[in-house]
N, C-alpha and C positions, 0 to 999 in steps of 0.2 A: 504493500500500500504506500501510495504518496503521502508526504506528512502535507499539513494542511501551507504552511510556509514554502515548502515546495511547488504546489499549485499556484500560488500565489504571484510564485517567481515568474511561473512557466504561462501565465493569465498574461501579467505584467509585461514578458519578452511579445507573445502572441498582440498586445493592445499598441506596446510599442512599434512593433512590424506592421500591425495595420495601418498605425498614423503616416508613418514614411514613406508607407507605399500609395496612402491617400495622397500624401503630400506632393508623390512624384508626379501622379496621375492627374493630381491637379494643375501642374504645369500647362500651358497652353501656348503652342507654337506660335501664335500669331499674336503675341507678347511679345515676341521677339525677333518677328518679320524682317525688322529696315536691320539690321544686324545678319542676320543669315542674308538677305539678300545684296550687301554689301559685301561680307564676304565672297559671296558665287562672283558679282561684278570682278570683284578685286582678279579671284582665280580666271576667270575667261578671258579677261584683258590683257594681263600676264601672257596667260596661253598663246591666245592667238595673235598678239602685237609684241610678242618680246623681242621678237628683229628690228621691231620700228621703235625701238626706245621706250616703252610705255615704261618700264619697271624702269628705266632710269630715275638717279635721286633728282636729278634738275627736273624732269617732269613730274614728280611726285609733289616737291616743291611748289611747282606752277600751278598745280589743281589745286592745291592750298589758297595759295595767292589769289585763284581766278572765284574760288568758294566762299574767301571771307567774309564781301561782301552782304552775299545769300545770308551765310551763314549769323552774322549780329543781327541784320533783318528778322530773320526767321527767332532769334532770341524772342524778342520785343512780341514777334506774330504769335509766340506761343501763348503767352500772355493772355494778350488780342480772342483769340480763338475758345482760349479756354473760361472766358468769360460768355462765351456762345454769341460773339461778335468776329468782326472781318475786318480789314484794312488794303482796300487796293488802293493806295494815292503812295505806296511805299517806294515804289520805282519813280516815283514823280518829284516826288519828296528830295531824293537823293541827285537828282539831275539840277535841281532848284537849289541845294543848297551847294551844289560842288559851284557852282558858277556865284552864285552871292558869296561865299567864301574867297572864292579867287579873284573876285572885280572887288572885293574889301584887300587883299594883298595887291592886288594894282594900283590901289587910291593909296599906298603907301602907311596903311594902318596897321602894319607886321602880323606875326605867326598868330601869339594871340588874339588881336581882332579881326582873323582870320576864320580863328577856328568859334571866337563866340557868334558872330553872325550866319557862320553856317550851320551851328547847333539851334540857332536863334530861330530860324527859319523854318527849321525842322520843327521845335517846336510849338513855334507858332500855327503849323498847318496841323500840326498834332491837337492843339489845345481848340482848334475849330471844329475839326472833325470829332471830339471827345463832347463840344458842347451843344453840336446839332446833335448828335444820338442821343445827351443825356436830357440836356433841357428841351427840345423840339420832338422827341421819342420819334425820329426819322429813322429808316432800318440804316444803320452801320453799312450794307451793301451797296444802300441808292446815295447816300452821303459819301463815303469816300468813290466811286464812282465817279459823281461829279466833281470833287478834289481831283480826282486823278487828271482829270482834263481839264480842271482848273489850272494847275500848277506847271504841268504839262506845257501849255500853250504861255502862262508866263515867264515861264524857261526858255521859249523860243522865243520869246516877243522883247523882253529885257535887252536879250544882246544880237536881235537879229538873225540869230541862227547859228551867229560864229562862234568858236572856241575863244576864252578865255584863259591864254598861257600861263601858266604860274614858277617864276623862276627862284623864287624862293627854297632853296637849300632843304633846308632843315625841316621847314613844311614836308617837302617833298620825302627826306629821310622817313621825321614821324608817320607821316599819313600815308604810309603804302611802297614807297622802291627801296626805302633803309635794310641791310642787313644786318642782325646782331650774332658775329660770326655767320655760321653756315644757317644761322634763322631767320627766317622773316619777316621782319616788324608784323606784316597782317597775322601772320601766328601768333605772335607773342599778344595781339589787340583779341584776337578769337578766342585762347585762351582763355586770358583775362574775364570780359565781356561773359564768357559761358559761367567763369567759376560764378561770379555774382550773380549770375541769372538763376542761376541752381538753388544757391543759397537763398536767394529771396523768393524761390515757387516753393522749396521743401522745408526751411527753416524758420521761417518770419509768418507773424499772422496777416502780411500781404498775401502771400501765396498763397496759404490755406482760403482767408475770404477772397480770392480771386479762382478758385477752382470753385467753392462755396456757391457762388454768382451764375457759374456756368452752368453746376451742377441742378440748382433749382432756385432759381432766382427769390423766387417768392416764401421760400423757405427760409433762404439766408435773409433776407430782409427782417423776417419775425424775428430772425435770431439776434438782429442787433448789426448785422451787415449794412453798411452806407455800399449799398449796389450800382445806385448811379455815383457815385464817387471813385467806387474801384475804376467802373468804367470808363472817368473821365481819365484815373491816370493811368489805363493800362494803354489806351491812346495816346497820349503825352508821353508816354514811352517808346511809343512806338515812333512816333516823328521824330523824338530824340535821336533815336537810332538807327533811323532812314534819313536824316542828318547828319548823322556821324559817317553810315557809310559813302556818303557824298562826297565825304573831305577824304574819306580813304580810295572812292576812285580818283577824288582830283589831284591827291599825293601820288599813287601810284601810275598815274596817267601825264603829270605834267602840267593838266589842265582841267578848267572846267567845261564842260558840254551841257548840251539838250538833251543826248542822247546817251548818256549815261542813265543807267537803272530803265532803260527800255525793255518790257515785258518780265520784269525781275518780283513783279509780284507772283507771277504764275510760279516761277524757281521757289520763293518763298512759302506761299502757299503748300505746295509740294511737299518742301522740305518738311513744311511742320507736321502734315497728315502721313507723309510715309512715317517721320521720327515716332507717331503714336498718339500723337492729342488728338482728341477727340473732336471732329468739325462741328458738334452742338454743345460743345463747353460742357467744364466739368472732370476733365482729365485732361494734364499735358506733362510733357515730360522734356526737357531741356538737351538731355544728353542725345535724347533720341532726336531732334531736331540737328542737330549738327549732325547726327553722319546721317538722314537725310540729308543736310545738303551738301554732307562729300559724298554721296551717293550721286547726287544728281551731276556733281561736280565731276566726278570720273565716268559715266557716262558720258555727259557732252563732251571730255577730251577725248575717249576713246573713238568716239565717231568719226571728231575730227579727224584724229591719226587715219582712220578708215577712208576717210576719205570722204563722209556725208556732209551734204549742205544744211544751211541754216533751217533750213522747211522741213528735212527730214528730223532734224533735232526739233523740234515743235512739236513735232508727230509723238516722238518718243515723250515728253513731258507731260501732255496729254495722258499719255496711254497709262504714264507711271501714277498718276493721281486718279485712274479711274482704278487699276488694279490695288492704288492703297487703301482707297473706301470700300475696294469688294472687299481685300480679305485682311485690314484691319480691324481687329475686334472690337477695341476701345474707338474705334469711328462707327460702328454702327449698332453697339450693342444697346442702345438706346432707343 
């Protein structure tokens, strides 16, 4: 006979084996979608381009470089989205402020009143669009929408069309062609940019009442949530940082343009919904949003290298946002 302690043990290993194996089983792959499928990109690119340099460090590099942008954007979208809100005026935003940044270093007002007027800008298209959605309760979609061709057209209208050259050094270093050693200033800004982005969605009770918002608006309210408040500054945030990346194309570029951040909302958008946040707010995840968009980032170089046109890269960004709402879980489980 078993002693009674013996059962107990052997109850106890038997409850334990169950929980673990519930545990495993409750794992679910498409948790972790934009991660395996960033892997497979990584290995087929390899594969099939390793003649054409793709695995070189200088290209690897340059996907970084060409991603950062996306990449702080898509920070701020996560935000944005996860409140069960949108921001297309982010591409617009960033064309508008690279050029008011760089016609403020032409007037001879240096790096600093460089970099505040082009944050300023940002802001400023942020703090509109934050107080048509809150105060006016117009949808977030049809409001920035019309931002987007708002700013857009005052981008091209300000300086004509033309480039705005920026010969400012140090600008240039900071905001996008600087190396630090074999690293890239936009690295080291992407970094940066994520750790605090992380810390503020998973640590601070910003983030918690900002998933709060998305999650059931009208729930978080009862609870003591200022809902249209998150929402003004998750917008404010967001021009901040569709501002920011302004100045990092116009460091990294030399100059400011029109056509800078052209279609970069769709790259952003993307990123966020493959990384994991949920398109009806409520859930977002930061980490996942950047390799979203070094995902999207090593796609579009791989093309390139292949040899496809700009229209066939359309195609493919399309295609990747419609396969991240099929078979992301946390985008449709609602």
């Amino acid at each position: 006979m078993q002693s009674k302690d013996s059962n107990t043990t052997v109850n106890d290993t038997v409850a334990v084996g169950s929980h673990s194996v519930k545990g495993f089983k409750g794992l679910d792959w498409r948790d972790y979608i934009v991660y395996l499928a960033f892997i497979g990109v990584i290995i087929y690119f390899s594969v099939t381009l390793h003649d054409q340099g793709f695995v070189s460090t200088d290209n690897l590099l340059n996907i970084i470089r060409q991603t950062a942008m996306i990449s702080l954007m898509g920070l701020a979208m996560t935000f944005v989205i996860s409140t069960g809100e949108i921001d297309l005026s982010v591409g617009s935003i960033a064309a508008l402020s690279s050029l008011t940044a760089a016609l403020t270093l032409q007037a001879g007002y240096g790096m600093m009143g460089g970099v505040a007027v082009g944050l300023g800008t940002g802001l400023l298209v942020g703090l509109v669009n934050g107080l048509l959605v809150t105060k006016l309760a117009i949808p977030s979609f049809l409001v920035t929408l019309g931002t987007m061709g708002t700013v857009a057209g005052l981008a091209m209208w300000i300086t004509d069309t033309a480039p705005v050259p920026i010969v400012d050094s140090t600008f240039n270093f900071v905001f996008g062609s600087g190396d630090i050693g074999p690293v890239p200033i936009l690295l080291v800004w992407t970094v940066a940019a994520t750790i605090i982005a992380h810390i503020l969605l998973r640590k601070t009770s910003f983030g918690r009442q900002t998933l709060a918002t998305g999650g059931n608006e009208s729930a978080a309210r009862f609870s003591g949530v200022k809902t249209q408040r998150i929402k003004l500054l998750v917008f404010l945030g967001s021009g901040f940082m569709a501002g920011f990346a302004g100045l990092l194309y116009a460091g990294r570029m030399h100059a400011g343009r029109f056509t800078f951040g052209e279609g970069d909302e769709l790259s952003v958008i993307a990123a966020v919904i493959l990384g994991g946040t949920s398109l009806f707010g409520g859930v977002g995840t930061v980490i996942g949003t950047v390799i979203g968009s070094l995902m999207i980032g090593t796609i579009n170089n791989g093309l390139i290298i292949m040899g496809l046109d700009v229209s066939q890269q359309m195609i493919i960004k399309g295609l990747i946002i419609i396969l991240a709402v099929a078979f992301g879980k946390k985008a449709i489980k609602r």
